[in-house]
C-alpha positions in Angstrom: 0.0 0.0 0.0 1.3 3.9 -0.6 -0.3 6.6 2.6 -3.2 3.0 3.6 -4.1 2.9 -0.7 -4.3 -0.5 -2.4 -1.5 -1.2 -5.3 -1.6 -3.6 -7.9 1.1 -4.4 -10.0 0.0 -5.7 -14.1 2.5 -7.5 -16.3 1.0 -7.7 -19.8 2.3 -11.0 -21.5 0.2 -11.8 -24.8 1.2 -15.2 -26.4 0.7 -14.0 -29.8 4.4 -12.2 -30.9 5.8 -12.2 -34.4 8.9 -11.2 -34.0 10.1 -13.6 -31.5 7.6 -16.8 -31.0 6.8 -17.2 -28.0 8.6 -14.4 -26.4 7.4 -14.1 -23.1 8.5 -17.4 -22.4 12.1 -17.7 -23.9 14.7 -17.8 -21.3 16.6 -14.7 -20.7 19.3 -15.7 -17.8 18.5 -19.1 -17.0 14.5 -17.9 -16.2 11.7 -17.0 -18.7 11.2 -13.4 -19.6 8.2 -13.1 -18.0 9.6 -13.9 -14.7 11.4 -11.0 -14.4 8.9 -8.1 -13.9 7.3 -11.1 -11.3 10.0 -11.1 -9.4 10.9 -7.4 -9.1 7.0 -6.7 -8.2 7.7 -9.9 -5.3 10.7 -7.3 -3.9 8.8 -4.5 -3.6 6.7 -4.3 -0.6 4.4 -1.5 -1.3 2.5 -4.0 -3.9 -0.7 -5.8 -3.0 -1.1 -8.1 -5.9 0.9 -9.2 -8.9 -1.3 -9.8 -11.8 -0.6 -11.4 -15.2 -3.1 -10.5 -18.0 -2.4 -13.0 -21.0 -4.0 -14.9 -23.6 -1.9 -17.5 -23.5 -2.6 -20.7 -21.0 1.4 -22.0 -21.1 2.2 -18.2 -19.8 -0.9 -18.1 -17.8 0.4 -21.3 -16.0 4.3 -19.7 -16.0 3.2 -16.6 -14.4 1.2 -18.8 -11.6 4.6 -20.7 -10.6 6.3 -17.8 -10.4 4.2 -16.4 -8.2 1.5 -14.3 -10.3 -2.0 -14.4 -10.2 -3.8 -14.7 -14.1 -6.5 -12.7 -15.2 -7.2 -13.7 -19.0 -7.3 -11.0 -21.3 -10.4 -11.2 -24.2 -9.3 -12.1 -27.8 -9.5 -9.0 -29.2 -7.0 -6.8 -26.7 -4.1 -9.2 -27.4 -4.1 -8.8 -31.2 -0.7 -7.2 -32.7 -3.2 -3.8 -33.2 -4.1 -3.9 -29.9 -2.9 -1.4 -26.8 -1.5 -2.7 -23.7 -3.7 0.6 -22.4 -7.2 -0.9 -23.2 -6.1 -4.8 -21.6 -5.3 -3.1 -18.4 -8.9 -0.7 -18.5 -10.6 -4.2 -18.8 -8.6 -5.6 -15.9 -9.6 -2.7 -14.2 -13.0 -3.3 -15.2 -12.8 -6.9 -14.1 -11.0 -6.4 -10.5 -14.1 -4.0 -10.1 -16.9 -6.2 -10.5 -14.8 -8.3 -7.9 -14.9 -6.0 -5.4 -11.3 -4.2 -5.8 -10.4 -1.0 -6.4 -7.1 -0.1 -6.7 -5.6 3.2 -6.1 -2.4 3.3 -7.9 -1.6 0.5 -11.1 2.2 -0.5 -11.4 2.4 -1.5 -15.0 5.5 -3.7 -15.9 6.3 -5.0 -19.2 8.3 -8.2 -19.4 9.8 -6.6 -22.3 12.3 -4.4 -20.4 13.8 -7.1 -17.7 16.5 -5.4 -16.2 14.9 -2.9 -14.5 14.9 -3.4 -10.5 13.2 -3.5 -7.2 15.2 0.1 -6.8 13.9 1.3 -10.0 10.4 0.7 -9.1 10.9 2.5 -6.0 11.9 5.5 -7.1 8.5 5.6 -9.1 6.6 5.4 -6.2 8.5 7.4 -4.1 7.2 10.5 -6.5 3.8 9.0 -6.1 4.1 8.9 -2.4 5.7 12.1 -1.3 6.2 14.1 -4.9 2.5 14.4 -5.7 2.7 13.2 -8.8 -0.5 11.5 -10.2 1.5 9.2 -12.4 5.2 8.5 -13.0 6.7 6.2 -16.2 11.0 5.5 -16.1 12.6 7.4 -19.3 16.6 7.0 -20.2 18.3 8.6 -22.8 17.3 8.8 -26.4 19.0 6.6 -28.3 18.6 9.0 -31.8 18.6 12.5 -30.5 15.8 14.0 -32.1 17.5 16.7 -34.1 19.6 14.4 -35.8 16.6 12.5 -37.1 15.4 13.2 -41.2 12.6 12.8 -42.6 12.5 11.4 -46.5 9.5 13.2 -48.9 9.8 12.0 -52.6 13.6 11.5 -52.2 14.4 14.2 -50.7 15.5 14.3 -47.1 14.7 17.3 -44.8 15.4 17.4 -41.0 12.8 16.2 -39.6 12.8 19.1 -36.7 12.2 22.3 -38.5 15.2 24.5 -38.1 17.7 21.8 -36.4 21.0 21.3 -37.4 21.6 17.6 -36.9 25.6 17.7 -37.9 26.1 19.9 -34.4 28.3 17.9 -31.4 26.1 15.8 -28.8 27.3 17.9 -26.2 25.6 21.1 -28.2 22.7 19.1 -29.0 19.7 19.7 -26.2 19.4 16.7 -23.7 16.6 14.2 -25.5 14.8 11.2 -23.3 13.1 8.0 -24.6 10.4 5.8 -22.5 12.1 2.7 -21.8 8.8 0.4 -20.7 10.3 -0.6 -17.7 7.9 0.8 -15.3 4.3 3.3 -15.1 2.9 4.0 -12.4 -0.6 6.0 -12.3 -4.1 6.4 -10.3 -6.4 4.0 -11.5 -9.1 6.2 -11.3 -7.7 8.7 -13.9 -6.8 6.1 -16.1 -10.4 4.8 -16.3 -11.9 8.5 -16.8 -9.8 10.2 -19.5 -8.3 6.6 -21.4 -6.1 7.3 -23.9 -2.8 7.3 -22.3 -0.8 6.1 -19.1 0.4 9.5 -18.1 -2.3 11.5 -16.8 -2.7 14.5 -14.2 0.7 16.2 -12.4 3.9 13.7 -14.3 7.2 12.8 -12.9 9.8 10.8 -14.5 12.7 8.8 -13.2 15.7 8.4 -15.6 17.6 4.6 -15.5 20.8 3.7 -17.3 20.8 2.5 -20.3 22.2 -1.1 -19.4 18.7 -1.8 -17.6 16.7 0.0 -20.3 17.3 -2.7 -22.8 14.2 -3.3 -24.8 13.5 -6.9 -26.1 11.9 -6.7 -29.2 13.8 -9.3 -31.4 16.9 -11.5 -31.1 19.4 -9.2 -31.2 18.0 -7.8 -28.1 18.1 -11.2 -26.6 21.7 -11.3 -27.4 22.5 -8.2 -25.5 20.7 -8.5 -22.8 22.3 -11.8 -21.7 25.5 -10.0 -22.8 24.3 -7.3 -20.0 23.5 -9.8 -17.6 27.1 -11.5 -18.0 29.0 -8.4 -17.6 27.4 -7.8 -14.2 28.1 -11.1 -13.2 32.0 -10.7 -13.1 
């Protein structure tokens, strides 16, 4: 709980990915991805519940050994088109008719796996005494935006108006990325305005980049167990 209010942590895991089949499940460090965000939400005290939303019964029964609860997500939310946004309204939904009402939603994708107990933290930390009404984890942009182009009929323009993309990083103005590793928001504002996870009065905590890695494809897999090594020696 954060000041005697409820907290539920969501880990959206569909079983339906085309880049990497059966991604949620593939071992990343000797555990499947999905275990990850579990156990980072198991560290962090502040959390009420752990809930999986899947469509996928060998996750669904993954996310239960590790120590998850399952709620199964319809059909239609874990399509490649659909938003993790409208899976976690119709938890929401759900978890009402049931008789619980969150305050605050910790949403964690397995996607990002290196994030920590620590990192979570600091989220609710701005939550808790910052007055924020939601928080998300950013870390540096990996293309500064004025160095980006845009390509109209052949012909490249900057894709800023005005920017000068050949100028040093250092002169180039500070840029940051969401990294996925962790929102945190007021359930109730989610369910009333519903088109994004960062509503009311934001804050932001910055990570490193070695636990922002984003796994999207195998590649990704590669260097996050290349991550993973290094801080083992």
């Amino acid at each position: 709980m954060i000041n005697g209010q409820r907290v539920i942590a969501v880990i959206p895991a569909r079983g339906g990915s085309k880049s990497i089949p059966g991604k949620n499940l593939r071992l990343l460090g000797g555990k499947p991805l999905l275990a990850w965000p579990i156990d980072v939400a198991r560290e962090v005290a502040e959390i009420d519940r752990i809930i999986v939303s899947t469509d996928d019964a060998q996750i669904a029964d993954t996310a239960r050994s590790c120590g998850a609860e399952v709620y199964a997500r319809p059909v239609h939310l874990a399509t490649d088109e659909a938003i993790v946004i409208d899976a976690v309204k119709d938890l929401l939904h759900t978890l009402e008719t049931e008789g619980e009402s969150p305050a605050w939603v910790i949403l964690l994708e397995a996607t990002c796996p290196l994030r920590t107990a620590d990192d979570v933290r600091e989220c609710l930390k701005l939550v808790e005494v910052g007055g924020c009404d939601s928080v998300a984890t950013f870390t540096e942009a990996e293309l500064n935006p004025h160095r980006a182009w845009r390509i109209e009929g052949g012909v490249p323009e900057v894709f800023i108006p005005g920017a000068i993309p050949w100028l040093p990083r250092q002169r180039l103005p500070k840029a940051y990325q969401l990294n996925g590793a962790a929102y945190v928001f007021r359930a109730s504002m989610l369910v009333r305005e519903g088109r994004s996870l960062l509503l009311g009065k934001l804050g932001a905590v910055l990570m490193p980049r070695d636990r922002s890695q984003d796994i999207d494809d195998a590649v990704d897999f590669l260097v996050a167990e290349a991550l993973l090594n290094r801080t083992k020696l």
